[in-house]
C-alpha positions in Angstrom: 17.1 87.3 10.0 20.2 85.0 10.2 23.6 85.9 11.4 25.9 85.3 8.3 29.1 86.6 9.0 31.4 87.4 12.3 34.0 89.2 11.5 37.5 89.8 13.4 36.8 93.8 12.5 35.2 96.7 11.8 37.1 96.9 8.8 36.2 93.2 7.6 32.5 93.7 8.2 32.3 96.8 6.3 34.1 95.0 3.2 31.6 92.2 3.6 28.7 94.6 3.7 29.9 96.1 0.7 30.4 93.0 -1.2 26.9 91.4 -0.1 25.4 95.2 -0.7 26.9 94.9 -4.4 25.3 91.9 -5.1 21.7 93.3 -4.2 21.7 92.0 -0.1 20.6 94.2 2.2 22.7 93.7 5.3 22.5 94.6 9.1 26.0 95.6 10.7 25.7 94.7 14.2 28.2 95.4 17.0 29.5 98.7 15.0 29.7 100.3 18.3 31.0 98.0 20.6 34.6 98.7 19.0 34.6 101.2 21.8 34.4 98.8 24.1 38.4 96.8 23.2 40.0 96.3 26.3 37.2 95.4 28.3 35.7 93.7 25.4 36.9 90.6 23.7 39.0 92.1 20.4 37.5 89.7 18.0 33.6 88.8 17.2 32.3 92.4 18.3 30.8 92.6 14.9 28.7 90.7 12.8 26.7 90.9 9.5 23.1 89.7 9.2 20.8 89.5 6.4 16.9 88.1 5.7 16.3 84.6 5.9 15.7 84.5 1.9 19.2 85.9 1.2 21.0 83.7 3.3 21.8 81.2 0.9 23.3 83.5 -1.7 24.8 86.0 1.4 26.8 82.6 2.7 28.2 81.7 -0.8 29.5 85.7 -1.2 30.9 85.1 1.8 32.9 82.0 1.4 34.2 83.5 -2.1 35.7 86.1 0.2 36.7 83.8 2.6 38.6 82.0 -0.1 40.5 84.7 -1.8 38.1 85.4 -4.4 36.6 88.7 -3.4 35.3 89.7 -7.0 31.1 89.2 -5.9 29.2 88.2 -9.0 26.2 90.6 -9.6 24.2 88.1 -10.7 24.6 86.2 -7.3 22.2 88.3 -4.8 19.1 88.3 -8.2 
């Protein structure tokens, strides 16, 4: 598995998921629970998204779309 994603939030990591999910990439959400944690915690890069090393490729480009404003995932991206 490679780490494909840290995100500044639960919030962004879930919309990720989602996106990558959409497209056909099963993802792993780690940190989900350290949000408890803020305050003794750093507040940003608790959680991050991971997928299988053959959808890497694919999960990094879904994720650079949404990086750059354009969070509309082509289906046909994660086949």
């Amino acid at each position: 598995m490679q780490r494909i994603f840290e995100a500044n939030d639960i919030l962004e990591a879930s919309i990720v998921k989602g996106l990558l999910e959409q497209c056909g990439i099963k993802t792993a959400l780690n940190g989900y629970y350290l949000q408890g944690g803020i305050g003794e915690l750093p507040i940003s890069g608790l959680a991050s998204l991971w997928v299988e090393d053959e959808d890497a490729a694919a999960a990094r480009r879904i994720v650079e779309d949404y990086l750059s404003g354009n969070s509309q995932a082509d289906s046909s991206s994660g086949e």
